[in-house]
NUMARLO-760176 format. One record per residue (C-alpha): residue number from 1; x, y, z. Coordinates in Angstrom, 1 decimal, always signed. Layout:
N
+-----+--------+--------+--------+
! num !     c1 !     c2 !     c3 !
+-----+--------+--------+--------+
! NUM !      X !      Y !      Z !
...
+-----+--------+--------+--------+
***
This chain:
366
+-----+--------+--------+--------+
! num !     c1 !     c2 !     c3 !
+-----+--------+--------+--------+
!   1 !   +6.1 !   +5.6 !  +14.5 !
!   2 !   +5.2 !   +7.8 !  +11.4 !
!   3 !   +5.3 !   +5.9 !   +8.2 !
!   4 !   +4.7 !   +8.2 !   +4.8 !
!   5 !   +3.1 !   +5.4 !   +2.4 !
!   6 !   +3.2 !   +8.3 !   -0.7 !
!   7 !   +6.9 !   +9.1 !   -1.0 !
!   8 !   +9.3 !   +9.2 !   -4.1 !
!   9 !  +13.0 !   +9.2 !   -4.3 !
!  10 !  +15.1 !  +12.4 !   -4.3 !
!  11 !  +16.8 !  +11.8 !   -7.4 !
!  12 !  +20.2 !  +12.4 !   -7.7 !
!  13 !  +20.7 !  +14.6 !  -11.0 !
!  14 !  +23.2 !  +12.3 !  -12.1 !
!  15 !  +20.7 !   +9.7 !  -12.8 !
!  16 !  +18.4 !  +12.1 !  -14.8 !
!  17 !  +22.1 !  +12.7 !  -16.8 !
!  18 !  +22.1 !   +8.7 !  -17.7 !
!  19 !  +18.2 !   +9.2 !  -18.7 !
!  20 !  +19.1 !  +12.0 !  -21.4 !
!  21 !  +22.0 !   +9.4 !  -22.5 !
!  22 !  +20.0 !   +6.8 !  -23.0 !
!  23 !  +17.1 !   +8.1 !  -25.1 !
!  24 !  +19.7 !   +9.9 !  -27.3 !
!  25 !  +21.9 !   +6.1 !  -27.7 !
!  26 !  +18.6 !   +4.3 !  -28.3 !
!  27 !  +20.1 !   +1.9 !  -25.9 !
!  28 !  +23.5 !   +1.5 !  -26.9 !
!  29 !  +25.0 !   +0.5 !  -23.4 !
!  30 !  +24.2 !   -1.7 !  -20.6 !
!  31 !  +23.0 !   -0.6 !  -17.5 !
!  32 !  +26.3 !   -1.8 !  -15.8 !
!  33 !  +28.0 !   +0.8 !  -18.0 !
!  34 !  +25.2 !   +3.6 !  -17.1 !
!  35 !  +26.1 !   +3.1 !  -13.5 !
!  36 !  +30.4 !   +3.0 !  -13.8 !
!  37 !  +30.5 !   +6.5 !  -15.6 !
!  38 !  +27.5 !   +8.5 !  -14.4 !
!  39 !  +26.5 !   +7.2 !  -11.0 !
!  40 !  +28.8 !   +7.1 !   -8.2 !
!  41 !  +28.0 !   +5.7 !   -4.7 !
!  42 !  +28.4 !   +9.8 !   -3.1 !
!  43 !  +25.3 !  +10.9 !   -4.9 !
!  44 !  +23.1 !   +8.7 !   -3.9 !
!  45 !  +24.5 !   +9.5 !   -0.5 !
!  46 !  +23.8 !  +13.3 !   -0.8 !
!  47 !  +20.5 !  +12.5 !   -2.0 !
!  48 !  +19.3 !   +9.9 !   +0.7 !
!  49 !  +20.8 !  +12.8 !   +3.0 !
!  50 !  +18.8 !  +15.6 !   +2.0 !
!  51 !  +15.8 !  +13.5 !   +2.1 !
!  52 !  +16.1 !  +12.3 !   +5.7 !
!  53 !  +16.6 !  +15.9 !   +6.3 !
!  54 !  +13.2 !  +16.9 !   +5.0 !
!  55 !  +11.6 !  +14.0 !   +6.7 !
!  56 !  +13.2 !  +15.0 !  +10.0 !
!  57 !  +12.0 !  +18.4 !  +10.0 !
!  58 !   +8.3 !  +17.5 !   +9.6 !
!  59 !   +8.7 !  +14.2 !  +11.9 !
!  60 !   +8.8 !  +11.5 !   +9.4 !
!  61 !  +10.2 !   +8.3 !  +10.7 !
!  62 !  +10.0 !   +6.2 !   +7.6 !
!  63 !   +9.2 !   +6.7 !   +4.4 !
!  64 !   +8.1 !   +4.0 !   +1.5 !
!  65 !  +10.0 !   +5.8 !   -1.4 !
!  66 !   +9.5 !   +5.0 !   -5.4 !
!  67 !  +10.7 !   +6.2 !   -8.0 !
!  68 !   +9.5 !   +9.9 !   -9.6 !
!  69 !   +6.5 !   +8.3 !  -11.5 !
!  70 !   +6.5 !  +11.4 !  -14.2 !
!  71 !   +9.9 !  +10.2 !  -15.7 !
!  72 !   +8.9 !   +6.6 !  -15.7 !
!  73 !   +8.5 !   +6.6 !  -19.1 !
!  74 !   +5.9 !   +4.0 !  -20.1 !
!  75 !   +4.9 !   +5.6 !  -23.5 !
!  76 !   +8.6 !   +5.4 !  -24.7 !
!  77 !   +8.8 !   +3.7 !  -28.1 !
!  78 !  +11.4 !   +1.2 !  -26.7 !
!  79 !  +10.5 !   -1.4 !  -24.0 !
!  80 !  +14.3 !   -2.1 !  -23.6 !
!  81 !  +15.2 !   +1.7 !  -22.5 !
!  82 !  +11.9 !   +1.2 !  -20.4 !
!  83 !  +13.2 !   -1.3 !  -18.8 !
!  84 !  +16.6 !   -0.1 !  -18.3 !
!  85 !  +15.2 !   +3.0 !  -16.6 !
!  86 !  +12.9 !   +1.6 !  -14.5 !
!  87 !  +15.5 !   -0.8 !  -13.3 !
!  88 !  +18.3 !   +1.8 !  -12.6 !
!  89 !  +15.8 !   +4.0 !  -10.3 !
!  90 !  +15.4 !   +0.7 !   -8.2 !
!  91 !  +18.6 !   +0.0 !   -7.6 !
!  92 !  +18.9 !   +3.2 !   -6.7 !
!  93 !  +15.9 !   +3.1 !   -4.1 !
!  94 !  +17.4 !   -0.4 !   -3.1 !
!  95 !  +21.0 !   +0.9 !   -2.2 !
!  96 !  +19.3 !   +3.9 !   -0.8 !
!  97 !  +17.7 !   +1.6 !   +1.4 !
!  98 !  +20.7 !   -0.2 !   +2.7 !
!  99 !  +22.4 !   +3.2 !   +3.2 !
! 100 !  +19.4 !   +3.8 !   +5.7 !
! 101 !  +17.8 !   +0.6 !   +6.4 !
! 102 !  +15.4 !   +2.2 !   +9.4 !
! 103 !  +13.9 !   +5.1 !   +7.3 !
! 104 !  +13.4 !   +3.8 !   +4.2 !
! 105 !  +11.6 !   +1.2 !   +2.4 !
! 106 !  +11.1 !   +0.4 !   -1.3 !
! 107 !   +8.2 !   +0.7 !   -3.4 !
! 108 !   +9.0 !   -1.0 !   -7.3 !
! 109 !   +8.8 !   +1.3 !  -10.4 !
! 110 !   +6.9 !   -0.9 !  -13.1 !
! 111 !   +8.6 !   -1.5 !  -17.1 !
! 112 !   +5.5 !   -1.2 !  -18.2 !
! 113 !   +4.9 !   -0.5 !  -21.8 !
! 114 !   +2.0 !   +1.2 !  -23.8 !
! 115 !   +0.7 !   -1.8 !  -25.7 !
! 116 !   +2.3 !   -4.9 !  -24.4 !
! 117 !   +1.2 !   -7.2 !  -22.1 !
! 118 !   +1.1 !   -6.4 !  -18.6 !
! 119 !   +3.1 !   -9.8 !  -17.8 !
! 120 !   +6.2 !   -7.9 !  -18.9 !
! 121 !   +7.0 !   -6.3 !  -15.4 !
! 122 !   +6.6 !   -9.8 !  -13.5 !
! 123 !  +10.3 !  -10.4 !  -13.9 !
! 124 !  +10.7 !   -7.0 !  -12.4 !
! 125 !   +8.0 !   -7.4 !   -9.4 !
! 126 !   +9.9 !  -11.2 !   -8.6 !
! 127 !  +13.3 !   -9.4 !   -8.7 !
! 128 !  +12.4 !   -6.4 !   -6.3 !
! 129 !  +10.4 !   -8.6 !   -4.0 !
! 130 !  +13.9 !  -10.1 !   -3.6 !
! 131 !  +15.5 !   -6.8 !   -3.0 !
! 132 !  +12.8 !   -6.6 !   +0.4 !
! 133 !  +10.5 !   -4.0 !   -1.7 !
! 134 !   +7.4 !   -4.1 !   +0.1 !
! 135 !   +4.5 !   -2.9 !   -2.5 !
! 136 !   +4.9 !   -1.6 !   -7.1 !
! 137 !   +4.0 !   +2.0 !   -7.9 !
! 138 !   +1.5 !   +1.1 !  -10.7 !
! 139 !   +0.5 !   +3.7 !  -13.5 !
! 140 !   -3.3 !   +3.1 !  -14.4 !
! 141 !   -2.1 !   +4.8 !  -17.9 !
! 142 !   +1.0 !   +3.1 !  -19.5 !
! 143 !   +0.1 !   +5.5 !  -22.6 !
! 144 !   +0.3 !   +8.8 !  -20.8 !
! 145 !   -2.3 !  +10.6 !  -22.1 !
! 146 !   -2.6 !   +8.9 !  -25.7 !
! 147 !   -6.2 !   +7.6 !  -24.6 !
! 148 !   -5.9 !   +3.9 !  -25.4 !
! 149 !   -4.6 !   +2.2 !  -21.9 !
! 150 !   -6.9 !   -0.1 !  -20.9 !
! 151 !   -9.0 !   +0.8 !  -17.9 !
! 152 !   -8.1 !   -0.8 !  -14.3 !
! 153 !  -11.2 !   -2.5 !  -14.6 !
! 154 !  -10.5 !   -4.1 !  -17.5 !
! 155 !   -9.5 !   -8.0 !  -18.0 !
! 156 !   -5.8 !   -7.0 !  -19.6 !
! 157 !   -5.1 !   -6.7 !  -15.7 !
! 158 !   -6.1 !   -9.4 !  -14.3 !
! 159 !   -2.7 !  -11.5 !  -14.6 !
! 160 !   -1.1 !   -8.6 !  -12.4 !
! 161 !   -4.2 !   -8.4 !   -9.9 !
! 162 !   -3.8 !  -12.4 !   -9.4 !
! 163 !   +0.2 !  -11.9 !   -8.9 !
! 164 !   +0.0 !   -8.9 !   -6.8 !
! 165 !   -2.4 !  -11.4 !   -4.4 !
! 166 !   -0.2 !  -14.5 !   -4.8 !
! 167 !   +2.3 !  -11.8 !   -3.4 !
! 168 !   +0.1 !  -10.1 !   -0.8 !
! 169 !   +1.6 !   -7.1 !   -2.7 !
! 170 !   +0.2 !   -3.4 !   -3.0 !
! 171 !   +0.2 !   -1.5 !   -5.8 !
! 172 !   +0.0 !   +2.0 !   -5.1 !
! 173 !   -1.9 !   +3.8 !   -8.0 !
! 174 !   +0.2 !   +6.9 !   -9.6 !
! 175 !   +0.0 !   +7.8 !  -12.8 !
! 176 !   +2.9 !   +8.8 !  -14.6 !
! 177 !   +3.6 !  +11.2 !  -17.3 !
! 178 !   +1.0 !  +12.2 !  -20.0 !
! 179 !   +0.8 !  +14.2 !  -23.0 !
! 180 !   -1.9 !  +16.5 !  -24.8 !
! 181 !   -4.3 !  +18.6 !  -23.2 !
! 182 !   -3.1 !  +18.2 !  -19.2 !
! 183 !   -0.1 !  +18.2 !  -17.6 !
! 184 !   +0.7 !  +16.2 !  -14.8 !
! 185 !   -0.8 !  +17.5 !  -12.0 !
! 186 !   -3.7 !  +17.5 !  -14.1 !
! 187 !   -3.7 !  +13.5 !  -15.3 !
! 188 !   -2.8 !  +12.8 !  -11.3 !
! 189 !   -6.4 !  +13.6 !  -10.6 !
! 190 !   -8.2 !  +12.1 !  -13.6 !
! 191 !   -6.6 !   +9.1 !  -14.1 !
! 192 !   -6.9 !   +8.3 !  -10.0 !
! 193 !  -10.8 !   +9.2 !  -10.1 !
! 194 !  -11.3 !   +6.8 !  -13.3 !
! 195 !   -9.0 !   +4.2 !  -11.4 !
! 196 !  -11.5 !   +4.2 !   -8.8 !
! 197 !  -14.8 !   +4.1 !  -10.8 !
! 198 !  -13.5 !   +1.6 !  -13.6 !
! 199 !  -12.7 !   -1.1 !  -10.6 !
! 200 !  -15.5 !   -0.5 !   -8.7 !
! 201 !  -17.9 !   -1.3 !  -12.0 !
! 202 !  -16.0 !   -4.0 !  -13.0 !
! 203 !  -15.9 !   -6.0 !  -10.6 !
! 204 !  -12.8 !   -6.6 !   -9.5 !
! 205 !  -12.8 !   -7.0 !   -6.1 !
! 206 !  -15.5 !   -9.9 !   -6.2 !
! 207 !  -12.8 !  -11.7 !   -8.6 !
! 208 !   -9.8 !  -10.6 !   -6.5 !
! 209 !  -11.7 !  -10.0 !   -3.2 !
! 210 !   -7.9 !   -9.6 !   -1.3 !
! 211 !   -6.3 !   -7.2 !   -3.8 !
! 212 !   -4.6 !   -4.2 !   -2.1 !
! 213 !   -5.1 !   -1.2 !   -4.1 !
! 214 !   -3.7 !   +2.3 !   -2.7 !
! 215 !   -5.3 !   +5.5 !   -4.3 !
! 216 !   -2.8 !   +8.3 !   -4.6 !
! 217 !   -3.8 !  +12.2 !   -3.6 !
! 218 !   -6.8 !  +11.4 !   -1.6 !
! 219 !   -8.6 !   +9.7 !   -4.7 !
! 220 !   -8.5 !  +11.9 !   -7.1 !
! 221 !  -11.4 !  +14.1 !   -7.0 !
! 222 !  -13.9 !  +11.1 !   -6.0 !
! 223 !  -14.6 !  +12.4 !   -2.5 !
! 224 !  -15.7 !  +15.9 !   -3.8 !
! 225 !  -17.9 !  +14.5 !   -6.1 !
! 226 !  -19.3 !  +11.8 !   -4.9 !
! 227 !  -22.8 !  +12.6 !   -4.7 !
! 228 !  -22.7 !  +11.8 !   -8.3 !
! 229 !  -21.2 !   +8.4 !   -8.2 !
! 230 !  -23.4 !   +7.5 !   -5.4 !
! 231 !  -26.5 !   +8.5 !   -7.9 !
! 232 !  -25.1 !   +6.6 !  -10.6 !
! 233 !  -24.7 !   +2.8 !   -8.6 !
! 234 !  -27.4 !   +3.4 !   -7.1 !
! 235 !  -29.6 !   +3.8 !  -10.7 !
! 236 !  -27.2 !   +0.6 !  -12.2 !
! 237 !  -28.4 !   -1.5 !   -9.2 !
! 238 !  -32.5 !   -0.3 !   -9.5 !
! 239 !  -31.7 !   -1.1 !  -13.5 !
! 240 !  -30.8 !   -4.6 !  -12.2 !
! 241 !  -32.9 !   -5.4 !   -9.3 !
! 242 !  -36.6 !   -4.9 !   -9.7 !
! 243 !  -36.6 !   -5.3 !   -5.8 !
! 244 !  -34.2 !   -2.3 !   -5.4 !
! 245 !  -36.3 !   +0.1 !   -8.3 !
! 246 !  -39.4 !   -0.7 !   -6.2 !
! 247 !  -37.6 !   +0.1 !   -2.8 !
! 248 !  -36.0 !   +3.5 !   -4.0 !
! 249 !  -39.5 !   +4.3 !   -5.5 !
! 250 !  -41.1 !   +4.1 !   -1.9 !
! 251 !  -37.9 !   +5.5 !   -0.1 !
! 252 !  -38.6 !   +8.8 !   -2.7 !
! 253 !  -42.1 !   +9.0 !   -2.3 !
! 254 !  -41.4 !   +8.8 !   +1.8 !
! 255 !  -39.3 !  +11.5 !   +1.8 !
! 256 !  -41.5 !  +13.9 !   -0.4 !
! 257 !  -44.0 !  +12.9 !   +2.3 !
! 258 !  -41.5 !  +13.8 !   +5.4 !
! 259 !  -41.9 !  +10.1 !   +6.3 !
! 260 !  -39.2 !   +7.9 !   +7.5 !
! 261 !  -37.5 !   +6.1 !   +5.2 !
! 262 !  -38.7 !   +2.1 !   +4.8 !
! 263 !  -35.7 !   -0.2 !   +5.8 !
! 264 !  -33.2 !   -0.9 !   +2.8 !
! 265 !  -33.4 !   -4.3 !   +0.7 !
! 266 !  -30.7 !   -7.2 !   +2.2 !
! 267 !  -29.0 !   -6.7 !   -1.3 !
! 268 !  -28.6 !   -3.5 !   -1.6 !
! 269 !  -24.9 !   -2.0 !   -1.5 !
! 270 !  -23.7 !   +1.4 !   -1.5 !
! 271 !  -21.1 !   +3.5 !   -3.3 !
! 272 !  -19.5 !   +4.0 !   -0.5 !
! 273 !  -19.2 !   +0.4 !   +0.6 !
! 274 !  -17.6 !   +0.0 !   -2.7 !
! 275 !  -15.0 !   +2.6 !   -1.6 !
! 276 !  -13.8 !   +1.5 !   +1.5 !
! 277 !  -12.2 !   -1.3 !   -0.1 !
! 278 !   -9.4 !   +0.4 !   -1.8 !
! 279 !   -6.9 !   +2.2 !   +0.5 !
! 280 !   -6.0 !   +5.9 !   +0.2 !
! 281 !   -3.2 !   +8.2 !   +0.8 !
! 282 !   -3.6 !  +11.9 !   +2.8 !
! 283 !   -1.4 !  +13.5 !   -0.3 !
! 284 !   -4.5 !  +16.1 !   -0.1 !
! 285 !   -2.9 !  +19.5 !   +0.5 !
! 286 !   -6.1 !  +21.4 !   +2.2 !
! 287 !   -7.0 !  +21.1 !   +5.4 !
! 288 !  -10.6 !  +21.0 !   +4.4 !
! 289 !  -10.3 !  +18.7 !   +1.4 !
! 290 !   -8.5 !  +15.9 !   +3.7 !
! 291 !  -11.1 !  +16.1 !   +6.4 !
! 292 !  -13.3 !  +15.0 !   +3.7 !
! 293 !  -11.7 !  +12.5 !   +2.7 !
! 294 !  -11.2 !  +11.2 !   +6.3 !
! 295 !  -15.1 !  +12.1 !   +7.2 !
! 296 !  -16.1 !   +9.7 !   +3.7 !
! 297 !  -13.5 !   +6.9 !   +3.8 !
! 298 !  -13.1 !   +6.6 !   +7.5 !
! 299 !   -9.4 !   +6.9 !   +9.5 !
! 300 !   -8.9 !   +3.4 !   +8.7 !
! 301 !   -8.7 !   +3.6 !   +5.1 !
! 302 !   -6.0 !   +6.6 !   +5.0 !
! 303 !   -2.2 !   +5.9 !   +4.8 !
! 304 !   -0.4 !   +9.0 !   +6.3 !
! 305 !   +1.5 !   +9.8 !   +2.9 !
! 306 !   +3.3 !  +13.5 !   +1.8 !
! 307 !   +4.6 !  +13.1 !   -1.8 !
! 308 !   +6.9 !  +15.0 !   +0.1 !
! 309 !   +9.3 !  +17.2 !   -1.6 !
! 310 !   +7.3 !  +17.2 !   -4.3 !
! 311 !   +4.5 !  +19.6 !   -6.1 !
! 312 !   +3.1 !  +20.4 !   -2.9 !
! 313 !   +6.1 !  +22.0 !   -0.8 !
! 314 !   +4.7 !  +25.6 !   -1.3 !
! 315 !   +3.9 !  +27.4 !   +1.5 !
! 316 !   +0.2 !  +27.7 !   +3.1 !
! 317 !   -0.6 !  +31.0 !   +3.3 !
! 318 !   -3.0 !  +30.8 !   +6.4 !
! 319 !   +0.0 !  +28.7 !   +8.1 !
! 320 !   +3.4 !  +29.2 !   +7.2 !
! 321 !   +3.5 !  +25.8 !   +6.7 !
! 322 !   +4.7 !  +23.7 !   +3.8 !
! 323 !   +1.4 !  +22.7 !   +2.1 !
! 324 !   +2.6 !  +19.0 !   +2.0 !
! 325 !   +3.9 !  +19.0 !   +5.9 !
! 326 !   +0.7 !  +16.7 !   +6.2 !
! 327 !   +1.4 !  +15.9 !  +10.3 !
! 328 !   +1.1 !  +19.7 !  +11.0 !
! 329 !   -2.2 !  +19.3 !   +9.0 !
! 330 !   -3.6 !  +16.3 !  +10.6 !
! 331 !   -2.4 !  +16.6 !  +14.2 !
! 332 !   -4.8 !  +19.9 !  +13.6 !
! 333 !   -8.1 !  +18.3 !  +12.6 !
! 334 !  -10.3 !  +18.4 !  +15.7 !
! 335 !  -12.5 !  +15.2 !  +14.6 !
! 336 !   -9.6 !  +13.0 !  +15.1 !
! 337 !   -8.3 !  +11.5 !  +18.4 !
! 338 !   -5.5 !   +9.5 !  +18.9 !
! 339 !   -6.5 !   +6.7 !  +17.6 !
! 340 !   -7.4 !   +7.5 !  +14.4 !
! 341 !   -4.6 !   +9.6 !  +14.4 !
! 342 !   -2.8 !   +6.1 !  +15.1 !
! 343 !   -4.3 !   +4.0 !  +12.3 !
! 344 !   -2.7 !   +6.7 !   +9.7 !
! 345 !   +0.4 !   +7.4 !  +11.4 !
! 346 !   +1.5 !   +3.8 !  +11.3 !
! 347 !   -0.9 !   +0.9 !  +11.9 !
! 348 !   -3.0 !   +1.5 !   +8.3 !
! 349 !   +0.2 !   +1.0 !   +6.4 !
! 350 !   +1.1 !   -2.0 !   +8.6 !
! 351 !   -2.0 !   -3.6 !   +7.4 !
! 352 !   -1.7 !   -2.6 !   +3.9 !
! 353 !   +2.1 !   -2.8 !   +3.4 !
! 354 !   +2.9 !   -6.8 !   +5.1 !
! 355 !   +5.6 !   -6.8 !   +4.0 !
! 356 !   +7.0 !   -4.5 !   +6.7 !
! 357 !   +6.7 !   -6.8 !   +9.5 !
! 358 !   +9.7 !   -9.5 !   +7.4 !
! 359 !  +11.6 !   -6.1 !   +6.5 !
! 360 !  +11.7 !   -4.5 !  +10.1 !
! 361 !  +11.8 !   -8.0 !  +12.2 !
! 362 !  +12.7 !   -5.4 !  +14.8 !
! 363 !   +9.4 !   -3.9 !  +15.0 !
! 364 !   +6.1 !   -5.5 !  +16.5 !
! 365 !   +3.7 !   -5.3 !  +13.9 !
! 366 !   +0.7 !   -3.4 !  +14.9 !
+-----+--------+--------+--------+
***
């Protein structure tokens, strides 16, 4: 079974309509309302159609679908339109899921609101868990761009990290829309990089050592640089640990010499042990770049996910091939056999998303 972890709905055009209402009645009407005049039932049948059509052609049996996180938003002055929004685009993912109960599953949009608490989407997460949503779409920057989210790593989260465990809920991290200086391609990779480096110094997974967290687009741009991360846990440990300073001194002066290196300290930890404990998607569109991520996090860290339609759908020009038809990509890198090939096909996402197994009794979880 395929299983794309990384996908977002096909929006019907109708719903962008009830957007552009909304903001321009500063939340005059009720969502009931929205739905009566703007959204009828044949849309979000075309829609879920023309999905399932992509997914067929590149051999996608499932897909985990949430809503378009660029128009989520979460810098809007009004929490109530925020709201409103987010919860239109998950009923929409939730009757589009009942439409086509074997292909898709839903992954919650968040209300979340630039500069209030993150408690305000609980009543969201409880009602979509009730829906049979299986993981939240979480955007690390609420402010889009503005510069004054908190970062992942920071204690304003940690009411959402202790849900999301009480839940055994993933949050798959996406940032949203953004303003300024990028656009937001651009924010996708900076905000996912500093996701990853703001958790791993903070913390967080000693105080929330079960929390789930999926990386979006292959971690930003953490695997190509992560020689320099590496360096800089390595020198906060050695500033911590007179044990480890000592121990890197003699390693350094062994390798100047052409000596072996002296076994490593009990204590000491690696970047890269840090990494492994976040999950990641294979939204990477090079061949290259993905096998890097694969070679540094390991096959059973990567959810097979394609974003796809999406940014990526241009056309490789060494291929022929969509740039985001990922399968084509993967079932092409030489380093993999079939069962790694299995852990990102289907059996990561089984692990990470548990919530499958009570959605598709059907299915033997893997």
């Amino acid at each position: 079974m395929i299983i794309d972890a990384h996908a977002h709905l096909v929006t019907p055009a109708s719903l962008f309509a009830i957007r552009t209402i909304l903001q321009s009645s500063n939340g005059q009407h009720s969502k009931e309302w929205y739905i009566q005049r703007y959204l009828p039932e044949e849309d979000i049948v075309k829609s879920a159609a023309r999905c399932i059509a992509i997914m067929d052609q590149s051999g996608t049996d499932m897909q985990l679908i949430s809503p378009r996180p660029f128009s989520l938003m979460h810098s809007h002055h009004s929490a109530k339109d925020v709201r409103l929004w987010v919860e239109l685009q998950n009923d929409v993912i939730a009757r589009t899921v009942k439409l086509h109960p074997t292909r898709f599953r839903g992954v919650a949009g968040l209300p979340q609101v630039a500069g209030q608490q993150v408690e305000c989407v609980f009543d969201e997460i409880d009602r979509c868990v009730a829906m049979g949503f299986v993981g939240v779409l979480l955007n690390p920057d609420p402010a889009e761009g503005r510069g004054d989210s908190p970062r992942l790593g920071d204690s304003y989260w940690y009411p959402l990290w202790e849900k999301l465990v009480a839940l055994d809920l993933p949050a798959h991290i996406h940032s949203a829309g953004c303003c300024g200086r990028e656009t937001y391609d651009e924010h996708f990779a900076t905000e996912e990089s500093l996701a990853i480096t703001s958790v791993v110094h903070s913390g967080v997974f000693d105080r929330f050592p079960t929390l789930k967290l999926m990386i979006s687009h292959g971690g930003g741009g953490i695997p190509y640089q992560i020689g320099r991360w590496r360096s800089h846990w390595l020198m906060e440990q050695s500033a911590h640990d007179p044990q480890i300073a000592t121990w890197l001194k003699e390693a350094e002066a062994a390798g100047w010499a052409g000596k072996p290196v002296p076994p490593r300290p009990v204590q000491l930890s690696t970047f890269d042990d840090q990494l492994k404990r976040f999950w990641f998607d294979t939204t990477v569109h090079n061949k290259d770049s993905l096998k890097l991520l694969l070679d540094t996090v390991g096959s059973d860290r990567c959810c097979f996910g394609t974003e796809r339609p999406g940014s990526g759908s241009a056309v490789d020009l060494a291929t022929g091939r969509p740039m985001d038809d990922f399968k084509y990509t993967i079932d092409r890198i030489d380093s993999l056999d079939d069962e790694d090939r299995y852990r990102i096909y289907e059996a990561n996402a089984r692990r990470l998303f548990s919530r499958l197994a009570n959605a598709l009794p059907h299915v033997e979880a893997a």
